[in-house]
N, C-alpha and C positions, 0 to 999 in steps of 0.2 A: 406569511406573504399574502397581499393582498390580489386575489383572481378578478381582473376587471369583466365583468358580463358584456358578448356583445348582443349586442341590440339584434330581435331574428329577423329577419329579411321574407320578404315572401319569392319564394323561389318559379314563382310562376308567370310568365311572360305576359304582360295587360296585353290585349289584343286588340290589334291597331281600329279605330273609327271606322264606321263604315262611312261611307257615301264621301271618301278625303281623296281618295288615289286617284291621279289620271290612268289611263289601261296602260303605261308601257313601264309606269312603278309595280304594276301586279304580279304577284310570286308566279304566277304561272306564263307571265308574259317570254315570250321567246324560251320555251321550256325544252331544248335541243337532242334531250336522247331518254328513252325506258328509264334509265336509271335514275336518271336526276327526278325523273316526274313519281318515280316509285319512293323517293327519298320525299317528295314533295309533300304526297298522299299519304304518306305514314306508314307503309307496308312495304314489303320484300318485293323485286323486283320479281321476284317466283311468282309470290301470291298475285302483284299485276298483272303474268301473263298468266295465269290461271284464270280469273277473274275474264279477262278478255277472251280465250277459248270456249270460256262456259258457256252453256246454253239452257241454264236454269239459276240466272242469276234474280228472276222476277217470281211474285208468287202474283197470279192472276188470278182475279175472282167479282163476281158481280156485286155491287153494290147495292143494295133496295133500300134506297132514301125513301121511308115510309110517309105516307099524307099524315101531314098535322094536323087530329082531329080539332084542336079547340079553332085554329082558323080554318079550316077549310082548303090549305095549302094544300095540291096536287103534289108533291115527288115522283121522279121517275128512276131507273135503276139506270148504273153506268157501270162502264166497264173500269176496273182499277190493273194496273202495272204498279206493284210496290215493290219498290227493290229489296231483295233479302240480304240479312243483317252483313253481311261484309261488303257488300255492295252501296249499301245504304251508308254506311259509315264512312266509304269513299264520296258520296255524293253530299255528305254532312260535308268533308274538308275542302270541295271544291266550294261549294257556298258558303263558307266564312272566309274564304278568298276571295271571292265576288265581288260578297259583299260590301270589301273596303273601297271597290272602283266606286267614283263619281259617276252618278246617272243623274238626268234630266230631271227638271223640276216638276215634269208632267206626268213624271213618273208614281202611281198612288197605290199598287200595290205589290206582293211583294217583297217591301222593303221596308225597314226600320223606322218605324215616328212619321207614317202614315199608315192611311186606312180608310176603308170606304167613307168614314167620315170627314176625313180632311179631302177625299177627292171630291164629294158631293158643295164641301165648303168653297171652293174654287170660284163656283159657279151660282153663290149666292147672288142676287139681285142684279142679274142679266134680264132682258125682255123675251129673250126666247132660249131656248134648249133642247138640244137634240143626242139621242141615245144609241148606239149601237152595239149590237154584238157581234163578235167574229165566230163564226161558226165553226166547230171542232176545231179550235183551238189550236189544240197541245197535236192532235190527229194530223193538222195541216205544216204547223213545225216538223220541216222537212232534216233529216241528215245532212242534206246540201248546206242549209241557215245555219245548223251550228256549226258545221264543218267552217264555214267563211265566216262564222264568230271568233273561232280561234285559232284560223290560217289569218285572215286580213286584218282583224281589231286588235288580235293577240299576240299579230304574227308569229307563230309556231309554224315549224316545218310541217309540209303536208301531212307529210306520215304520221309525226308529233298532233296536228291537230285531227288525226283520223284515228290514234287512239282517244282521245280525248272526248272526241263524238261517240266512239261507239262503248265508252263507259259510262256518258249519259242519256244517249237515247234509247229506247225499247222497238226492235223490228222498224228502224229507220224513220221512226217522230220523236216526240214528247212522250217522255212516261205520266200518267195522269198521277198516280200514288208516289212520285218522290217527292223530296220536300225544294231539290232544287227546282223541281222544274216553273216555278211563278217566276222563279228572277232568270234562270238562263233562257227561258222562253222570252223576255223582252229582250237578252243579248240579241237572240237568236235573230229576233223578228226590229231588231234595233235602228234597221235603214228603214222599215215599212211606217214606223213610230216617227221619225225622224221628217219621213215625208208628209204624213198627216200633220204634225205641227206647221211647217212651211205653209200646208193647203190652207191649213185655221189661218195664220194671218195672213196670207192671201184673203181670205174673204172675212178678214177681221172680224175673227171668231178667238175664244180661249179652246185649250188643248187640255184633255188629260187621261189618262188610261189607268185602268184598274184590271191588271189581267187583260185580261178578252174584252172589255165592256171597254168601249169611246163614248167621251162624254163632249162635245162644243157646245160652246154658248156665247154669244152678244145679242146685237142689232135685229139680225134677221137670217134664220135658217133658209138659205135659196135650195129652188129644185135643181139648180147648176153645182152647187157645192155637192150637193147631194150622187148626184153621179159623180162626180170627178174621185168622189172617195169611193165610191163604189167600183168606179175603173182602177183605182189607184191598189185598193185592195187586192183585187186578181190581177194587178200586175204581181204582186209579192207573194200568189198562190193564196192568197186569204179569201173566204165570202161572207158577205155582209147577212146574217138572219133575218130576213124579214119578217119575219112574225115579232124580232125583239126593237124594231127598228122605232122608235118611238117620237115625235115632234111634239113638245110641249108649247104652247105659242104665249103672247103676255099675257098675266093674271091669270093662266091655269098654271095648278101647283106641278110641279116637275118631279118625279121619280127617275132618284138618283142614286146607284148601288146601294137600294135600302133605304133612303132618308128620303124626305119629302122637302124640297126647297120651294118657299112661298113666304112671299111679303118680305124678301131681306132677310128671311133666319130660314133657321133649318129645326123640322120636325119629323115627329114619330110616326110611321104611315098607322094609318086609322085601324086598320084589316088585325097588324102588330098587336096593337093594346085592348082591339076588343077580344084577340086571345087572350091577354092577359088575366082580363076580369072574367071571364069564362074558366080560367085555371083556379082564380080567385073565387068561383062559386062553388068551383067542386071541393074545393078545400071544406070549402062550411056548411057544404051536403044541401049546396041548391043546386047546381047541376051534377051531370054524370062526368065520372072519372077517367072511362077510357080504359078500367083495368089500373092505373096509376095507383101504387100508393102515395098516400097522403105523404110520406117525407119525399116521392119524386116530384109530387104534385108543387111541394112548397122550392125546391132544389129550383126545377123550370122558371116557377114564376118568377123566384130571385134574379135570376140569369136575364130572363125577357128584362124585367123592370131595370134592371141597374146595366143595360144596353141602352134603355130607354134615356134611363139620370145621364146617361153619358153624352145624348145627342141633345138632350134640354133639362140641366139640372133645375131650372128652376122649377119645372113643371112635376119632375117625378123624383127629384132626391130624397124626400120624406118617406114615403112610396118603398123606395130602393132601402132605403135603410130599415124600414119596417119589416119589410120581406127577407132582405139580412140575416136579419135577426132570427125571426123565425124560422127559417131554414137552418139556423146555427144549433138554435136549441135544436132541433127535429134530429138531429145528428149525433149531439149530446147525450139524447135519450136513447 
């Protein structure tokens, strides 16, 4: 008797696109009771209310982002909230539910199939350009904003969006060490984004945010525009940093999360690659190491350079691939 083979199937569900869903398709939209949201999240409706009782569901510790010696880059230390691992693994399943919701096109980071470099591209060959940051961020991401991200946008019952809040915020903001918090921080902050684009073309400007960092650009940065975002900001509890606040005016190059935009394209800022070839000296025993070994030394460069090929392959693919290399073997060996 002849056995016909069936064909194997793959038994695992493709996961739907991000950035397709409007919010009232979203699996967590109107999410009505513990149980349903505990079936949502992939855990026991026990382990939920445990998890929500805890008071050690974070491991907190200071960060010391050391200065880069080959550039001369300052770091300073920050505080981190990283959620520990059953906690963390809830805030993995809400973020692939997020995810799928449709966000803004001003929208740069993040999110899937951008990055500081598509946000910086935006804003190629404008006449002027203006930079901001919002100061402590994730710290001014109030309980209130997510709470009315997933009571109003999401509409969940209050209760429903009050557990929801208080499994991803930390002592009532933004936790800085989860992985949710770059995208539920624009939910959060999603009417204050929403008004800043409005303000742009009011004063026919482009719009785009990378995290914390607002980027506009046309015609002509006004000192009217300039306050109205500044008032507009502390209306939604945000403050503008002035020390990061930056006017680029025509024909000076514009620093833009990291890329240099001038003359119509986008380049490598200078500071970048003369670490490079400072990394690239020590390699070959004309400068100092810093303590590096020669295979961290080749690992780094590769990394810089082929950041570099990504923002101007013309200039540095060769470069990138060389370095590659060499860091490949160094590994091998």
């Amino acid at each position: 008797m002849k056995i016909e083979m069936q064909p194997k199937t793959n038994s695992r569900k493709k996961r739907k696109p991000d950035n397709q869903l409007p919010s009232h398709q979203c699996a967590l939209y109107k999410i009505g009771s513990p149980k349903r949201l505990a079936e949502l999240l992939n855990i026991s409706a026990s382990e939920l209310e445990e998890i929500l009782q805890s008071q050690n569901n974070y491991k907190l510790f200071k960060k010391v982002l050391a200065p880069n010696p080959f550039t001369g880059k300052s770091r300073k230390e920050r505080a981190v909230q990283e959620p520990k691992t059953r906690l963390r693994k809830v805030h993995e399943r809400i973020l692939s539910l997020l995810r799928r919701v449709e966000y803004p096109d001003y929208v740069q980071g993040g999110v899937k199939h951008r990055s500081y470099q598509t946000n910086a591209a935006i804003h190629i060959g404008t006449r002027q350009t203006a930079t901001f940051d919002l100061k402590d961020f994730y710290g001014s991401t109030r309980y209130c904003l997510v709470h009315d991200f997933f009571h109003r946008i999401l509409s969940c019952p209050s209760d429903m969006a009050g557990r929801l809040t208080s499994l991803t915020t930390w002592n009532g903001v933004m936790p800085t060490g989860s992985p949710l918090s770059p995208l539920l921080s624009f939910w959060a902050a999603k009417g204050f984004f929403d008004k800043c684009e409005i303000l742009a073309k009011k004063h026919k400007l482009n719009f785009t945010c990378y995290i914390d960092d607002l980027t506009f650009s046309g015609d002509h940065i006004s000192g009217k525009f300039q306050s109205d975002l500044k008032i507009l900001a502390s209306r939604f509890g945000y403050e503008l940093a002035k020390n990061k606040t930056k006017i680029f005016r025509f024909g000076v190059p514009a620093h833009i999360t990291g890329v240099i935009s001038h003359n119509a394209k986008l380049s490598v800022p200078h500071s970048r690659m003369k670490g490079a070839r400072r990394i690239q000296d020590a390699i070959e025993g004309k400068g100092p190491s810093h303590d590096f070994t020669t295979g961290q030394l080749k690992q780094k460069l590769a990394g810089t350079i082929n950041e570099a090929a990504s923002i101007d392959s013309e200039k540095y693919e060769k470069w990138a691939v060389y370095s590659r290399k060499t860091a490949d073997e160094e590994v091998k060996e």
